[in-house]
Structure formats: C-alpha cells, structure tokens
N, C-alpha and C positions, 0 to 999 in steps of 0.2 A: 649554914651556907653563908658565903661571903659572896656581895657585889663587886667585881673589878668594875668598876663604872666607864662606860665605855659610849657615847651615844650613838653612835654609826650604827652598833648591833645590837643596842637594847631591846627587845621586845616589850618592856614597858611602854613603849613609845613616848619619850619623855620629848618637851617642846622642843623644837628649834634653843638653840644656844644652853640648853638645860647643862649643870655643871653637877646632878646629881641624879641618880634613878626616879622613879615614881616608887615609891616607899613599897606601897600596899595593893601595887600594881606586877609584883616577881611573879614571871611565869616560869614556869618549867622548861628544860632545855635550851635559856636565853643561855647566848654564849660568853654573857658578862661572869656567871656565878662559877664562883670556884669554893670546892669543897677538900675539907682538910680529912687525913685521917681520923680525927678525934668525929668530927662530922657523920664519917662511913659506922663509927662503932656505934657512936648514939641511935642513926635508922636501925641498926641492927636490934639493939637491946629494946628501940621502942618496937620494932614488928615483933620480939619475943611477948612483950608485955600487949598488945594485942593479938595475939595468937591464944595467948591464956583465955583473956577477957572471952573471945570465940568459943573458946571450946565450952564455955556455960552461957550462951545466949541461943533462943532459939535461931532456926533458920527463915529467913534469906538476910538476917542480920548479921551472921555470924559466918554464913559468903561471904558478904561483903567487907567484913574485916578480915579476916583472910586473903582476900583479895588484895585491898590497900597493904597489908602483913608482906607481902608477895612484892607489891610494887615499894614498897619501901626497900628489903633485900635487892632488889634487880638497881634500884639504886646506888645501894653502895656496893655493890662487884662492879657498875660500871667502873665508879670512882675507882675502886682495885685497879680495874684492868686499863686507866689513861691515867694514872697517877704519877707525874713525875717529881723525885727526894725535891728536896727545896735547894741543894748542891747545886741540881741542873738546871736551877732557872734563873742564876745569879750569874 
C-alpha cells in the first residue's frame, strides 16, 4: 500500500502543517492509501499462505486466520472492483 499524502483526509491525524503522514499510524479505509495491482496479488497469495497455516492449527486459532485469510481477499476485489489503468489518471 502507497500513502498519496494528503492532510485534510488523513486518518492518521498528522499535526497541523504536517507535510508527511504519521508513519506507524496507517489506518484502514483512510482515503489517502492507494493500492497497486502487484498489491491486490500479494494479499491474495498471503490469505492463500494463511489459509494453509489454518488448516493445521487448532480451533478458534485457525477461525481466526480464516477470517483475517477472508478479509485480506475482500481487500483486494475491492481494489478490482475501483481500480482505474494508470492511462486514466494522467
């Protein structure tokens, strides 16, 4: 994930006059973060490589990486599905 740094819609809530994000402050859904295809493939291949892990751990551990496995996918379809080429934004 890439920061467009923006400070009006950050959700990191960087200071007044701030000309950079709060690092270690990225929330989810801030409207600054933009994600590349190469980005959408990586969550994918990591919720596969968690989904493995799952299936040999007991449970309610192995929920819950399923779960995260799950939220990671719904991540990158978002990305699919509001993706515009790099053409149209030039």
């Amino acid at each position: 994930m890439v920061c467009a740094f923006r400070r009006d819609n950050g959700l990191c809530e960087p200071d007044p006059g701030a000309t950079a994000p709060r690092q270690y402050d990225c929330c989810p859904g801030c409207g600054n973060t933009v994600r590349t295809d190469t980005h959408a493939r990586f969550l994918r291949e990591r919720a596969d490589e968690i989904d493995k892990l799952a299936a040999h751990t007991p449970e309610p551990i192995g929920k819950r990486l399923r779960t995260n496995a799950d939220q990671l996918r719904a991540t990158a379809d978002a990305h699919d599905a509001a993706a515009h080429p790099a053409e149209a934004l030039a």
